[in-house]
N, C-alpha and C positions, 0 to 999 in steps of 0.2 A: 541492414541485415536484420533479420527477424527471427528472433529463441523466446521460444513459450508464449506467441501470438503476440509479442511484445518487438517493435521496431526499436532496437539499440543504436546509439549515435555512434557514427563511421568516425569521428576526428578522435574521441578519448581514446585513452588507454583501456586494453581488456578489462581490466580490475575494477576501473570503475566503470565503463560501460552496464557490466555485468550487473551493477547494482540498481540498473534503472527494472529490473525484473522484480516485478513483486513475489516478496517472500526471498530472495536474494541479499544479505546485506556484505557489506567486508568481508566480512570473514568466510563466507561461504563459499564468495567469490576468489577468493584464491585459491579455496579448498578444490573449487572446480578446476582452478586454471593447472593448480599441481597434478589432478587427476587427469587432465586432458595431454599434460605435457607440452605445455605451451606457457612462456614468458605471459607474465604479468604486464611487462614493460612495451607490449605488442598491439598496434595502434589497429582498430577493429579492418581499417582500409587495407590493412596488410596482411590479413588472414586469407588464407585460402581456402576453397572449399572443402579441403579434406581435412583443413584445423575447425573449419566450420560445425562440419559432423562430428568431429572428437568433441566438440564443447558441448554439441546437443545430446551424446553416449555420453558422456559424462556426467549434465542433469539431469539426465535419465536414469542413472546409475545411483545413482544416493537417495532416490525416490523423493524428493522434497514436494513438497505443496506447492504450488506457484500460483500465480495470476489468475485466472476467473475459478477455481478449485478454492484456493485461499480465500477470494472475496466471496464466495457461495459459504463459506463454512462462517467467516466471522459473520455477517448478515444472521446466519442461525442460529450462532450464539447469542449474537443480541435478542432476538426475536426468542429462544428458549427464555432468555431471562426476564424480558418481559408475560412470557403466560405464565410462566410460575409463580409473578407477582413480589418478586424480589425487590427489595431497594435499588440498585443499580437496575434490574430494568425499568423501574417505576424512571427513575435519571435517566435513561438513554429516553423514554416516551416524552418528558417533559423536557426533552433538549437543554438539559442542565447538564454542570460537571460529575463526571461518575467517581471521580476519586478524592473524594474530599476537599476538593478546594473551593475556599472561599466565592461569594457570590453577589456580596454586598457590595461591593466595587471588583475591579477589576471580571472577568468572565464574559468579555464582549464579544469573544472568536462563538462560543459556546452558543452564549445565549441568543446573538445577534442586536444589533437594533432594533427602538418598535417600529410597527409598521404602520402607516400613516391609512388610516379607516377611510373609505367614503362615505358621505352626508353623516359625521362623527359628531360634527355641531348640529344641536339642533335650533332653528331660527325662533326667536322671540317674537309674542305679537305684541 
């Protein structure tokens, strides 16, 4: 089944299927389910097409951000905060951590591994 260009997995329960939607988390996701009038408890293979549409009137209905909307906006935030020349976007250009965390150890996810250069040695004569 596919809500907001996002294919959700048929075995979970609505509740949390719901949360594979970005911009969707918990709490939203029930918020929808109460709004649609559909069990939480309801396995997505067991919806029918007309609870189908209740769920899609339904995020439609609270007008939330979702999925390529959401990812277009945060992209611009980062990208605002780098031309205005800020500390944090100066961190997001240098693929450093943006919130204070340490970097002398630990920040591997962040920073990555080096990356192994070609002809890095140079040959002696």
């Amino acid at each position: 089944m596919r809500i907001a260009s996002t294919t959700i997995p048929t075995e979970k329960r609505l509740v949390i299927a719901l949360t594979y939607i970005l911009g969707v988390g918990p709490a939203r996701a029930k918020l929808i389910c109460k709004k649609a009038k559909i069990s939480e408890e309801k396995r997505v293979k067991d919806l029918s097409t007309d609870d189908e549409q209740k769920l899609r009137d339904a995020l439609a209905s609270f007008g939330f951000t979702l999925e390529a909307d959401l990812r277009r906006k945060l992209s611009q935030d980062v990208k605002r905060l780098q031309d205005i020349g800020s500390y944090r976007g100066y961190r997001h250009r240098r693929r450093l951590p943006v919130r204070g965390q340490r970097t002398k150890t630990n920040a591997k996810t962040r920073k990555g591994r080096g990356r192994a250069v070609a002809n890095k040695k140079i040959a002696t004569k």
